[in-house]
Backbone as a chain_set.jsonl record, in Angstrom:
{"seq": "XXXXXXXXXXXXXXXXXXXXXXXXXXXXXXXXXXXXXXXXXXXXXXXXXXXXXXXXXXXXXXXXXXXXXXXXXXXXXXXXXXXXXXXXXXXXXXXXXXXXXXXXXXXXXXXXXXXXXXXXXXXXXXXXXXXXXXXXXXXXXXXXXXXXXXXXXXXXXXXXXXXXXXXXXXXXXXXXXXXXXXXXXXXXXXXXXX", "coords": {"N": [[16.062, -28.011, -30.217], [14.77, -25.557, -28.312], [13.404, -23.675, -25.107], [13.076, -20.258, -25.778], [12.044, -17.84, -24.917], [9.869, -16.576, -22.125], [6.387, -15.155, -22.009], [4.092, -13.404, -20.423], [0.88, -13.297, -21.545], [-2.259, -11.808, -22.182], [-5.427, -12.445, -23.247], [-8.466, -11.685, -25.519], [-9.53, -14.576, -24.956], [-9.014, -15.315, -22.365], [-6.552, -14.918, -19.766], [-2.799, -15.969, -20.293], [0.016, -17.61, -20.831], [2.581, -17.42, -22.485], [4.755, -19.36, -24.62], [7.959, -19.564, -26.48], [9.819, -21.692, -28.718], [12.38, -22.829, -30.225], [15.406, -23.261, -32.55], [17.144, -21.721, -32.472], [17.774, -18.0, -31.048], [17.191, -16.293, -33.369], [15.358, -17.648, -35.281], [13.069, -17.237, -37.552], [10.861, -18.328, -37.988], [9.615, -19.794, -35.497], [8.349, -22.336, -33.307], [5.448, -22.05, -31.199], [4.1, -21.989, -27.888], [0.847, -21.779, -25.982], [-0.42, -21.168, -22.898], [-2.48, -22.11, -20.336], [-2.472, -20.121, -17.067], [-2.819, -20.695, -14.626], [-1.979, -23.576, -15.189], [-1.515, -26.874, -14.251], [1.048, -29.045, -14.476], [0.927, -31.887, -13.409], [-1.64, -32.471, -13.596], [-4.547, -34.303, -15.965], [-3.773, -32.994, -18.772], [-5.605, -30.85, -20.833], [-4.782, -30.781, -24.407], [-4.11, -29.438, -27.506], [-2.732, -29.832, -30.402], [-1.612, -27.939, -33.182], [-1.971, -26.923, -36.24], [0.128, -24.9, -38.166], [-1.892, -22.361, -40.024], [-2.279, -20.12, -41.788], [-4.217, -18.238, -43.601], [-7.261, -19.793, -42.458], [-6.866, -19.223, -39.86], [-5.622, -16.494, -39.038], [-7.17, -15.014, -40.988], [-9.682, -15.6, -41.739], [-10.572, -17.46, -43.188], [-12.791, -19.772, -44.708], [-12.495, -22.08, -46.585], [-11.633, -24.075, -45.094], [-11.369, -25.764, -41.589], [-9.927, -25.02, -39.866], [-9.555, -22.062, -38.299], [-11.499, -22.123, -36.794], [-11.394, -24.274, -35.146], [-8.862, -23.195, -33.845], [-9.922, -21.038, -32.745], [-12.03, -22.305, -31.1], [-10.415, -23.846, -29.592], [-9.098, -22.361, -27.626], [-10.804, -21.083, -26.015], [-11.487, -23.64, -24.913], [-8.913, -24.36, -23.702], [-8.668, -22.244, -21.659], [-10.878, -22.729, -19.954], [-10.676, -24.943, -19.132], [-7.898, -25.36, -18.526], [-5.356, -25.865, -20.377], [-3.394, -26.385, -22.902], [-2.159, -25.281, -25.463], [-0.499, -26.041, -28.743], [1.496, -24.689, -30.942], [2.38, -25.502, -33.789], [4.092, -24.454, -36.866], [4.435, -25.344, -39.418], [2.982, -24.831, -42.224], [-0.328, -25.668, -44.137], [-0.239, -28.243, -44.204], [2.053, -29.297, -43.732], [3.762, -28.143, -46.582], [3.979, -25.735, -46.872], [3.368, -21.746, -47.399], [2.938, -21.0, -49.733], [3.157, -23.113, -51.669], [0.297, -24.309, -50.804], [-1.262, -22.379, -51.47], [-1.426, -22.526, -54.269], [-2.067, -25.657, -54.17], [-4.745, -24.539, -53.408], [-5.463, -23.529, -55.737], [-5.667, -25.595, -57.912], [-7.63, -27.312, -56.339], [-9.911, -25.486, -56.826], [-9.969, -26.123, -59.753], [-10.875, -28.521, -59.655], [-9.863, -30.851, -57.905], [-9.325, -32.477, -55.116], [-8.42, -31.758, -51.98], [-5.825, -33.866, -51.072], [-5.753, -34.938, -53.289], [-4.695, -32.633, -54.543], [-2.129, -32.118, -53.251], [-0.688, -34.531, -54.184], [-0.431, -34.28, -56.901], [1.217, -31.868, -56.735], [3.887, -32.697, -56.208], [3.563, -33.557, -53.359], [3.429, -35.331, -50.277], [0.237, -36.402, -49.278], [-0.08, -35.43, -46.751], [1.976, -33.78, -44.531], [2.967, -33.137, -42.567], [4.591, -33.076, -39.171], [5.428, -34.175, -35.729], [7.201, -34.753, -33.686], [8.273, -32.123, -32.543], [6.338, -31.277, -30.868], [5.797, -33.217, -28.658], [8.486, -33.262, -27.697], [8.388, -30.323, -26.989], [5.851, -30.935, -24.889], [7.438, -32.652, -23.561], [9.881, -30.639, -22.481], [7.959, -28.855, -21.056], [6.992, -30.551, -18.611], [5.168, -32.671, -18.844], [3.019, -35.153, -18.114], [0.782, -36.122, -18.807], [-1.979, -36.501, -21.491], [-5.253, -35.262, -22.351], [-6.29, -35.142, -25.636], [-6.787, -33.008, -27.368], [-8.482, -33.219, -30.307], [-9.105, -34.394, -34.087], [-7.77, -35.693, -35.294], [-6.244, -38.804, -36.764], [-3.419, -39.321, -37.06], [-2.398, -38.0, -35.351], [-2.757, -39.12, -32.884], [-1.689, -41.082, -33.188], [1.076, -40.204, -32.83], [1.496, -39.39, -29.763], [0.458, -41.326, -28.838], [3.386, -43.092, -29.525], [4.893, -41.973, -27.931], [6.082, -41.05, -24.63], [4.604, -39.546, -23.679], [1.268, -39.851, -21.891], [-1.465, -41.09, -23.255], [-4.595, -39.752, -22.349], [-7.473, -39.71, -23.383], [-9.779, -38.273, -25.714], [-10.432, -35.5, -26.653], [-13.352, -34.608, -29.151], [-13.201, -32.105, -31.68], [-15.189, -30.884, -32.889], [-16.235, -28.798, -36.037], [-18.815, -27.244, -37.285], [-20.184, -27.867, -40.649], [-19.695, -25.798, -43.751], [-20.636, -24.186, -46.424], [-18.61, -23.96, -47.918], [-16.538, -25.491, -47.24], [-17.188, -27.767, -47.065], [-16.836, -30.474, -48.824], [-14.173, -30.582, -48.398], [-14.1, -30.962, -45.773], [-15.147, -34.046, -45.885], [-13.734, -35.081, -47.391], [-11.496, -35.245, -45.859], [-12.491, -36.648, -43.338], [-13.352, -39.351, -44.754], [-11.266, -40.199, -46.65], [-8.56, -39.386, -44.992], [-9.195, -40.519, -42.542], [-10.119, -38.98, -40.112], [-11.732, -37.844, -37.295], [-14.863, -36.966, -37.489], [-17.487, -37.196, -36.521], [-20.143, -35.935, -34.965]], "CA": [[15.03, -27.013, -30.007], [14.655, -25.014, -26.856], [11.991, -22.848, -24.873], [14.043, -19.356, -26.175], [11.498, -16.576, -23.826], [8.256, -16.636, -22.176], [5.955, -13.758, -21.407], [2.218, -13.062, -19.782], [-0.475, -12.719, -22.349], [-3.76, -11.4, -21.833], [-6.333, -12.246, -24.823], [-9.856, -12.218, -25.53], [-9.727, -15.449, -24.688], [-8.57, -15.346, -21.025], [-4.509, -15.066, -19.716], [-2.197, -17.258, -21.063], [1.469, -17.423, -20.719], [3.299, -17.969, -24.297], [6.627, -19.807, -24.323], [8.627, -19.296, -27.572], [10.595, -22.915, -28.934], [13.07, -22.797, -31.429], [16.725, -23.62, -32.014], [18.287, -20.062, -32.016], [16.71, -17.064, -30.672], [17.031, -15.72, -34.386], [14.581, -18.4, -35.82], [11.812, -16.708, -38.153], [9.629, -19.366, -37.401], [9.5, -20.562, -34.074], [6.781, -22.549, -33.066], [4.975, -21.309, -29.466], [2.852, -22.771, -26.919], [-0.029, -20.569, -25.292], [-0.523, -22.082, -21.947], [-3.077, -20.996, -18.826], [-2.084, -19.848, -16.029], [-2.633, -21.553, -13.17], [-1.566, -25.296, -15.775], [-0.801, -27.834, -13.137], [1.237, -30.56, -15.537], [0.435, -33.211, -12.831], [-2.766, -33.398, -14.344], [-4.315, -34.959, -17.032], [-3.838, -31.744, -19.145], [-5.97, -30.959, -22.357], [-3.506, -30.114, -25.325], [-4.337, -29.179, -28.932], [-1.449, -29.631, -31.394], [-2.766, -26.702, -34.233], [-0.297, -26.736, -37.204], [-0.305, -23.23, -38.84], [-3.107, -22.109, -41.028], [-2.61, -18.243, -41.967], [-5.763, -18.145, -44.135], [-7.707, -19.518, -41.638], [-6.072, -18.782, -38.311], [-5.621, -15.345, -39.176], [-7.543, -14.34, -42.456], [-10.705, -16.301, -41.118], [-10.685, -18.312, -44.617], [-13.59, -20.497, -44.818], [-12.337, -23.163, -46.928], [-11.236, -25.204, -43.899], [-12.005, -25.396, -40.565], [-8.575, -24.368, -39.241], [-9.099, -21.183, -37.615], [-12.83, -22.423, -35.998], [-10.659, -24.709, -34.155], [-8.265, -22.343, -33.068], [-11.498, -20.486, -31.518], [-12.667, -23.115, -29.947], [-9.547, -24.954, -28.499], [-8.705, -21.057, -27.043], [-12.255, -20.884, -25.428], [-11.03, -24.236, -24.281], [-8.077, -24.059, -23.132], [-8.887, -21.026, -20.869], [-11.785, -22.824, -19.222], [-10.052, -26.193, -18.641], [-6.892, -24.794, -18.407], [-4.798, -26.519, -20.785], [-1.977, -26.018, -23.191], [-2.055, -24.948, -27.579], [0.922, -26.167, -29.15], [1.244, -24.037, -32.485], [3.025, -26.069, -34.569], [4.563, -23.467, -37.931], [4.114, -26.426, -40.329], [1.417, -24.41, -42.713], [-0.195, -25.903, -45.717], [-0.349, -29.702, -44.192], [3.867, -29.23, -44.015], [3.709, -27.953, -47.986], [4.036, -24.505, -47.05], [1.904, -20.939, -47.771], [3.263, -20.942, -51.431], [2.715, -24.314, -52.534], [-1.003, -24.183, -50.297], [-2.156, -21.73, -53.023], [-1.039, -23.988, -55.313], [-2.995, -26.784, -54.152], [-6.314, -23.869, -53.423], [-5.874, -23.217, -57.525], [-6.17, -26.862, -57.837], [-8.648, -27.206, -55.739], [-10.703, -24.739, -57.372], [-10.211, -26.688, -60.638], [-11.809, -29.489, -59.191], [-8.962, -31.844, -57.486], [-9.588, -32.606, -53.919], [-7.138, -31.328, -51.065], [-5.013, -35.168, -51.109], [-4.655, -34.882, -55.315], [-3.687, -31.268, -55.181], [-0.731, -32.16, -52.695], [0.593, -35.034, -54.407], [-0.171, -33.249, -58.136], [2.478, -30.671, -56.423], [4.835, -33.739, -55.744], [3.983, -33.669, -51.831], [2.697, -36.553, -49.541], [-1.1, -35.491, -48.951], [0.116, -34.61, -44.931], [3.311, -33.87, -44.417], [3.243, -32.648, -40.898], [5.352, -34.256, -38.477], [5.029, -34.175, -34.501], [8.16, -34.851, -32.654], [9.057, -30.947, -31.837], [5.047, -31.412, -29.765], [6.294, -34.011, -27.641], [9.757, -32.161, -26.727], [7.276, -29.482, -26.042], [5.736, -31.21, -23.884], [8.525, -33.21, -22.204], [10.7, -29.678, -21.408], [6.42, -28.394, -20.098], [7.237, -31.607, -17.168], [3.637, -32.853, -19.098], [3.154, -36.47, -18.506], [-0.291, -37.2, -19.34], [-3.038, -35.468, -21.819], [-6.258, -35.145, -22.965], [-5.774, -34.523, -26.869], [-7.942, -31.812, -28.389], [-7.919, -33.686, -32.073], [-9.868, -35.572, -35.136], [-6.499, -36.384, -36.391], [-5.81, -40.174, -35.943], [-1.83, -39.249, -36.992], [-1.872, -36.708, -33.956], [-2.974, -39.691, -31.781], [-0.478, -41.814, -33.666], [2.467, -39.704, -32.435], [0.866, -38.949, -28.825], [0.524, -42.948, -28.514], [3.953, -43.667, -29.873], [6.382, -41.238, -27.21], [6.451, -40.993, -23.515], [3.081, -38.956, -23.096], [0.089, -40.905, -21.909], [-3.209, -40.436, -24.005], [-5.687, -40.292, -21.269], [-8.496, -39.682, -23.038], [-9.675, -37.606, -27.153], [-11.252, -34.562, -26.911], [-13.175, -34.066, -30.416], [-12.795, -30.469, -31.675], [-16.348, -30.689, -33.805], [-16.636, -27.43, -36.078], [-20.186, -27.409, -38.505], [-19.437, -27.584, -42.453], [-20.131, -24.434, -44.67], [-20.944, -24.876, -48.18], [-17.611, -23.504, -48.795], [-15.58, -26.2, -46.853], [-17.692, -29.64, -46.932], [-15.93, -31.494, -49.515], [-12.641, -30.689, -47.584], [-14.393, -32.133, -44.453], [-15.774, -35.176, -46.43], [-12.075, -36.094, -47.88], [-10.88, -35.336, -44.314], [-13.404, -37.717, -43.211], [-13.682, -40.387, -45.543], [-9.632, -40.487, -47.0], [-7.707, -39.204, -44.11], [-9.238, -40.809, -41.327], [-10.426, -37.778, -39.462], [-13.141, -38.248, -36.433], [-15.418, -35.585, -37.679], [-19.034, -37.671, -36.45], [-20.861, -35.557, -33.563]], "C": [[14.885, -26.755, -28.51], [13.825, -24.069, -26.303], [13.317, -21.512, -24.549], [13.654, -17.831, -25.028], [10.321, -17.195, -23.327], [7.75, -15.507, -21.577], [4.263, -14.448, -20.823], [1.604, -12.635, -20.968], [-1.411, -12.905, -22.534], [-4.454, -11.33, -23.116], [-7.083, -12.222, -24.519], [-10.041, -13.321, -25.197], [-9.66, -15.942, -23.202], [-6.843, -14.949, -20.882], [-3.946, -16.187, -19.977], [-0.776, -16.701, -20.283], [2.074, -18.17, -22.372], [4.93, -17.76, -23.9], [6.655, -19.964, -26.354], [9.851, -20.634, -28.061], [10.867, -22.441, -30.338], [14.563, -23.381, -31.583], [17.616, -22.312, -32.162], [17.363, -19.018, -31.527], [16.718, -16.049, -32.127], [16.365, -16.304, -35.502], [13.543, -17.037, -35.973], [10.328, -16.877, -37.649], [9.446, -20.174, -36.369], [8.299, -20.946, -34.106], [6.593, -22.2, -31.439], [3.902, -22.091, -28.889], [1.918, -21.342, -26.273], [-1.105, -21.666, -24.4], [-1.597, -21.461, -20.407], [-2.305, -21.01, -17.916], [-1.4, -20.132, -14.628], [-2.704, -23.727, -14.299], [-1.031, -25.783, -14.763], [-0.267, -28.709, -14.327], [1.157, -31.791, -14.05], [-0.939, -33.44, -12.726], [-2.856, -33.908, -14.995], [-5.21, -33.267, -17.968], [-4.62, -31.725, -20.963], [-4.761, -30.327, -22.873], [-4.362, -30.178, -26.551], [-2.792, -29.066, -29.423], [-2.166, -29.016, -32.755], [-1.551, -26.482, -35.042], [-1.069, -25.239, -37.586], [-1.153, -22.914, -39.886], [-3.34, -20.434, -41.393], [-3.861, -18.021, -42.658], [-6.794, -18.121, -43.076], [-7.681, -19.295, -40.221], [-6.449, -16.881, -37.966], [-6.448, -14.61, -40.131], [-9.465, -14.636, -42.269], [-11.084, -16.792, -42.702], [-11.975, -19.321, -44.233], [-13.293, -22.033, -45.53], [-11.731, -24.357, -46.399], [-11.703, -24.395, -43.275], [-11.194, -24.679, -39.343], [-8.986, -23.304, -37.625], [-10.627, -21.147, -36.694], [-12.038, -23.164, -34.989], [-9.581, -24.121, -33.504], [-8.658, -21.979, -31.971], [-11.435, -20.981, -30.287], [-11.778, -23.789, -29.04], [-9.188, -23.289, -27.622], [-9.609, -21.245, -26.297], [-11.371, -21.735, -24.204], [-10.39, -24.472, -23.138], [-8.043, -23.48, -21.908], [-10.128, -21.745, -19.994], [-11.233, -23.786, -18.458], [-8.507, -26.265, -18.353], [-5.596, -25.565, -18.44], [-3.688, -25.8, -21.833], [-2.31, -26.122, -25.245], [-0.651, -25.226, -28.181], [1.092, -25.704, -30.754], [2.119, -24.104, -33.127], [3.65, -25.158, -36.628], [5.131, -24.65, -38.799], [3.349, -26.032, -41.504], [1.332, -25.307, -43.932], [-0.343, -27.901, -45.352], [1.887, -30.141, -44.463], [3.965, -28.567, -45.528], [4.37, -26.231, -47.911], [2.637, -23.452, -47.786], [1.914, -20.981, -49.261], [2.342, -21.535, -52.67], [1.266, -24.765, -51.733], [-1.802, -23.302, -51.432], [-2.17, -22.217, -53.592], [-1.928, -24.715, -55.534], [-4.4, -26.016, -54.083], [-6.498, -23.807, -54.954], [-6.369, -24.641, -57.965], [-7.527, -27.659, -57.443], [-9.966, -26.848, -56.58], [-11.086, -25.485, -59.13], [-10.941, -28.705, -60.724], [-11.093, -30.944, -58.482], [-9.593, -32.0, -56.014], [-8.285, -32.293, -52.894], [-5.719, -32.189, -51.237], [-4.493, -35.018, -52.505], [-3.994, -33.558, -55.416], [-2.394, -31.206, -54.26], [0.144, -32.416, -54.064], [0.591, -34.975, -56.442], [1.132, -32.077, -57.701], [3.633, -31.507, -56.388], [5.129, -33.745, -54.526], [3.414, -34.883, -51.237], [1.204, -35.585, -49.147], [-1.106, -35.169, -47.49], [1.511, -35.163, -44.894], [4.018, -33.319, -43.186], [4.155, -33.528, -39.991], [5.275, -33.824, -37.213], [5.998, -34.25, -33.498], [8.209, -33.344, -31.906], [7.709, -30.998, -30.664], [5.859, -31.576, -28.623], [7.17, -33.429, -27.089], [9.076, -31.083, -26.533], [6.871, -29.701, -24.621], [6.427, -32.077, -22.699], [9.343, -32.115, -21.307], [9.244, -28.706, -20.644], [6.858, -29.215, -18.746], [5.351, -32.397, -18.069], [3.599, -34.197, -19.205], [1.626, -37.206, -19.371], [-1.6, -35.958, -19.859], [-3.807, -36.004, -22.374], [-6.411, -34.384, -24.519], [-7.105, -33.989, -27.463], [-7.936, -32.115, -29.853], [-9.246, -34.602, -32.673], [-9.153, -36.084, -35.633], [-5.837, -37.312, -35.794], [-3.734, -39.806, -36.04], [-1.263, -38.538, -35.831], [-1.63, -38.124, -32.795], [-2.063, -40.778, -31.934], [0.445, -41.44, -32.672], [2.345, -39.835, -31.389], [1.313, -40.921, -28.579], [2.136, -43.934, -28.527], [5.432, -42.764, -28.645], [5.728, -41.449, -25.801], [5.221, -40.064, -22.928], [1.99, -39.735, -22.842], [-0.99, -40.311, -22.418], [-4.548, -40.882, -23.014], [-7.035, -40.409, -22.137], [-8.338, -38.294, -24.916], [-10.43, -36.578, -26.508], [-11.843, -34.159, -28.226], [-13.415, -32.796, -30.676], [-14.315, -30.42, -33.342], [-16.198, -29.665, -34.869], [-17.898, -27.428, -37.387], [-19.576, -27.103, -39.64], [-19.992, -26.018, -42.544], [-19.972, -25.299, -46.019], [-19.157, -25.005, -49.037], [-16.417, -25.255, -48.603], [-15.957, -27.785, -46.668], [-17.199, -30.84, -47.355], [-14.913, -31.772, -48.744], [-13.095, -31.63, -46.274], [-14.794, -33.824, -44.995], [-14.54, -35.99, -46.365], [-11.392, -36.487, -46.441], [-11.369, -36.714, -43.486], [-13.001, -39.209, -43.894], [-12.105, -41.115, -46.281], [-8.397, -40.541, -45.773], [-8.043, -39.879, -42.83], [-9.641, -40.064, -39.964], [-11.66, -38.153, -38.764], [-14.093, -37.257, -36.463], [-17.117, -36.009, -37.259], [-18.974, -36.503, -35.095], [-20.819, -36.471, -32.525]], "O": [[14.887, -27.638, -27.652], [13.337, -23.4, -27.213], [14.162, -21.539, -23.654], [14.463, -17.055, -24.518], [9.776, -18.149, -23.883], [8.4, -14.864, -20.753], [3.664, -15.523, -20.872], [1.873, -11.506, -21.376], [-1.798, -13.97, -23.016], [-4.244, -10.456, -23.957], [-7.248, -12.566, -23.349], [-11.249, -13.343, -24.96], [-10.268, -16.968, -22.896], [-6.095, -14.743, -21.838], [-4.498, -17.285, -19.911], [-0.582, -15.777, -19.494], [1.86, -19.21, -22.994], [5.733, -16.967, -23.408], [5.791, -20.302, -27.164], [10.963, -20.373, -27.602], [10.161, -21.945, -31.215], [14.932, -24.04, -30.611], [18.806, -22.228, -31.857], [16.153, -19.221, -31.626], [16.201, -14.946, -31.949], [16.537, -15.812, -36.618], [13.251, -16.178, -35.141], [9.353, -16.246, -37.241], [9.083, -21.338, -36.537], [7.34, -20.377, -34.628], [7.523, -22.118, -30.637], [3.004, -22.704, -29.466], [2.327, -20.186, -26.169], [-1.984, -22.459, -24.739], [-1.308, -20.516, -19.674], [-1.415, -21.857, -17.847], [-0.37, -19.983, -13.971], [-3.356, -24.721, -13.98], [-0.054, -25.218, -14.271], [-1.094, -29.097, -15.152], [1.767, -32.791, -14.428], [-1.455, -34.308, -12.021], [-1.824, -34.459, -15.378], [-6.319, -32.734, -17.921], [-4.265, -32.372, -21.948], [-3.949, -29.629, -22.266], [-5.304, -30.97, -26.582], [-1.903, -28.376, -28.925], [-3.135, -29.557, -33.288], [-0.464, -26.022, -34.694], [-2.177, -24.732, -37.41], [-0.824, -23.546, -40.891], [-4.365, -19.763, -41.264], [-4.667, -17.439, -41.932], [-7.28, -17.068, -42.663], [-8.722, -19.211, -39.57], [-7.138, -16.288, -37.136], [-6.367, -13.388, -40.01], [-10.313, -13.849, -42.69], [-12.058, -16.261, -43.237], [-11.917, -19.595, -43.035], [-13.817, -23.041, -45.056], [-11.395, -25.37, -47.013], [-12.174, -23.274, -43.466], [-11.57, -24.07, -38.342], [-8.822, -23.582, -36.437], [-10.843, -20.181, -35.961], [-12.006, -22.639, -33.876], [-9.333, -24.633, -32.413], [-8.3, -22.194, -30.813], [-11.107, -20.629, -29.154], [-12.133, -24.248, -27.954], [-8.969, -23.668, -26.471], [-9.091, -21.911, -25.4], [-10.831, -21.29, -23.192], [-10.827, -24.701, -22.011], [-7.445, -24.069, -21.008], [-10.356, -20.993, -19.047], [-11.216, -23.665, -17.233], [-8.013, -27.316, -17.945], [-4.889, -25.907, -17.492], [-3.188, -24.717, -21.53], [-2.627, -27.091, -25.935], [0.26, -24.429, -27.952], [0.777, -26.473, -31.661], [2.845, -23.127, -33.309], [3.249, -25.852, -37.562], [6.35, -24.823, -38.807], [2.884, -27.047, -42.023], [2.279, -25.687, -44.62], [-0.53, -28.696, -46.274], [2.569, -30.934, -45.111], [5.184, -28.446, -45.414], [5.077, -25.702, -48.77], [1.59, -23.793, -48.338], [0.866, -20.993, -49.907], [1.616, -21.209, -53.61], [0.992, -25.899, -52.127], [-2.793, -23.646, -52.076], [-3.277, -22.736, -53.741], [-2.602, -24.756, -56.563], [-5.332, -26.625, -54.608], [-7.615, -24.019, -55.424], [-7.525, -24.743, -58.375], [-8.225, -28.405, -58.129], [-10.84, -27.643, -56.927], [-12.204, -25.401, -59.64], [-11.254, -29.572, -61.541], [-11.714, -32.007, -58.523], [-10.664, -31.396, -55.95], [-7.172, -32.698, -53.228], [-4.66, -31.607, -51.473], [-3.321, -34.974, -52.882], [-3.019, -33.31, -56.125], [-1.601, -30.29, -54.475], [0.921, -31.733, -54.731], [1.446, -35.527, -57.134], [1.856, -31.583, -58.565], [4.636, -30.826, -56.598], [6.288, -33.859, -54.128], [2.77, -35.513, -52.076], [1.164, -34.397, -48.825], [-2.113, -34.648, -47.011], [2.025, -36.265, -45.081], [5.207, -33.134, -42.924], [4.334, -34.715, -40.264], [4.936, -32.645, -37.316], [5.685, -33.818, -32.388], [8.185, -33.361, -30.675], [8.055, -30.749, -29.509], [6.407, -30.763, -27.879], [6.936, -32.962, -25.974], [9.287, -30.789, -25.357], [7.215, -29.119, -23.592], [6.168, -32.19, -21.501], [9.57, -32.221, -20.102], [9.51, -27.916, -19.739], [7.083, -28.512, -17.761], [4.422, -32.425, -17.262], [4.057, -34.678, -20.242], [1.438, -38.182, -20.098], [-2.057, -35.017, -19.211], [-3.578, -37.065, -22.955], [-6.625, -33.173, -24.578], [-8.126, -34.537, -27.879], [-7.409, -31.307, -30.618], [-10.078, -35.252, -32.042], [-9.436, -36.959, -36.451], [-5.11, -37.198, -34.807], [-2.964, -40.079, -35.12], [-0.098, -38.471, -35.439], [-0.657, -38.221, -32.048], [-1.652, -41.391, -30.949], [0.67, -42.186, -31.718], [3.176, -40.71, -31.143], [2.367, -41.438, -28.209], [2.289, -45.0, -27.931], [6.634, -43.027, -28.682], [4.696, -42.118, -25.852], [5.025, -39.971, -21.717], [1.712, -40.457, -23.799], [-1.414, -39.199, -22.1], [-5.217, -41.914, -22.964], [-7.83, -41.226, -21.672], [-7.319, -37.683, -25.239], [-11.199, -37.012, -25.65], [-11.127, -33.334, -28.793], [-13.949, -32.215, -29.731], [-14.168, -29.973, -34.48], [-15.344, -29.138, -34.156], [-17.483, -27.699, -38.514], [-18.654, -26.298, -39.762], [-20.523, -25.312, -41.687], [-19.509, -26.363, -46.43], [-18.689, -25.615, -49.998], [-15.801, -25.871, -49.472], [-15.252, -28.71, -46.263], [-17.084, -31.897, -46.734], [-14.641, -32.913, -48.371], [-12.59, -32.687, -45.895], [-14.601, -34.725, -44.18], [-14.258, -37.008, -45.733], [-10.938, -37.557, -46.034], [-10.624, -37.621, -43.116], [-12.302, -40.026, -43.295], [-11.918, -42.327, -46.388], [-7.556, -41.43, -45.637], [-7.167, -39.837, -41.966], [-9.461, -40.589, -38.865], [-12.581, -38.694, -39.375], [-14.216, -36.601, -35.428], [-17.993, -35.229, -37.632], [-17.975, -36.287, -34.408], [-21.357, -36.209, -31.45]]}, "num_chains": 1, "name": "protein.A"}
């Protein structure tokens, strides 16, 4: 995997610069970083690793908290002037397909974890290495991780990046999405206290 372009882009959120990683420049799915400006990597740089969430990323889905943390690590990012690593994983690795799948499930009263491995998936199936080579061809030695997810801090702890320090990425329940935070919470290990 390799950083394939990068351009200037100006959001609601502040300027960024977005670098493009993939292994051909004819990848579908590349995953991208969206990085400020003036990023020194000889700091200690915040990072968010944000797997893909089209529902709520883009769709502003409620039944997670996905695309609240997007928001907020953007806000972020842009103030503290750190680095989004947008991992094209969707679905908890499962995909958008088999993510409906598990929402029909869901809806019939399973919990996020049974409607994986009712699909025959591991209940997180994400994986983290392409991050890290992210941030090793960035020059990024040492970050401040934008996360509730102990497996993020797993990976982060286990390569050549130093974990200075958690940032938690809070976002308030809704009626719609509480359970999901609960399981998140209470099964997965997720730092979701205030």
């Amino acid at each position: 995997m390799k950083r394939q372009v990068e351009t200037h882009l100006p959001t609601k959120f502040g300027s960024f610069r977005m670098a493009i990683y993939s292994d051909s420049d004819t990848d579908i799915k590349p995953h991208f970083v969206l990085y400020h400006n003036s990023l020194d990597v000889n700091e200690d740089v915040p990072v968010r690793i944000h797997s893909e969430c089209l529902t709520g990323d883009l769709l502003g889905s409620v039944r997670c908290d996905c695309g609240e943390q997007l928001d907020a690590t953007l806000e972020l990012i842009s103030k503290q002037k750190g680095i989004l690593i947008y991992l094209r994983q969707e679905g908890r690795g499962i995909g958008l397909i088999n993510k409906l799948k598990a929402y029909n499930l869901q809806d019939k009263g399973r919990n996020t974890i049974d409607a994986n491995t009712d699909l025959g998936f591991e209940p997180d199936q994400r994986k983290y290495p392409m991050a890290i080579n992210i941030l090793n061809d960035m020059g990024v030695k040492r970050i401040r991780l934008i996360t509730n997810n102990p497996l993020k801090i797993e990976a982060i702890e286990n390569s050549n990046i130093q974990l200075v320090d958690r940032i938690p990425l809070i976002i308030p329940s809704k009626a719609e999405n509480e359970e999901y935070l609960q399981v998140k919470k209470e099964l997965m290990g997720h730092m979701l206290n205030h």
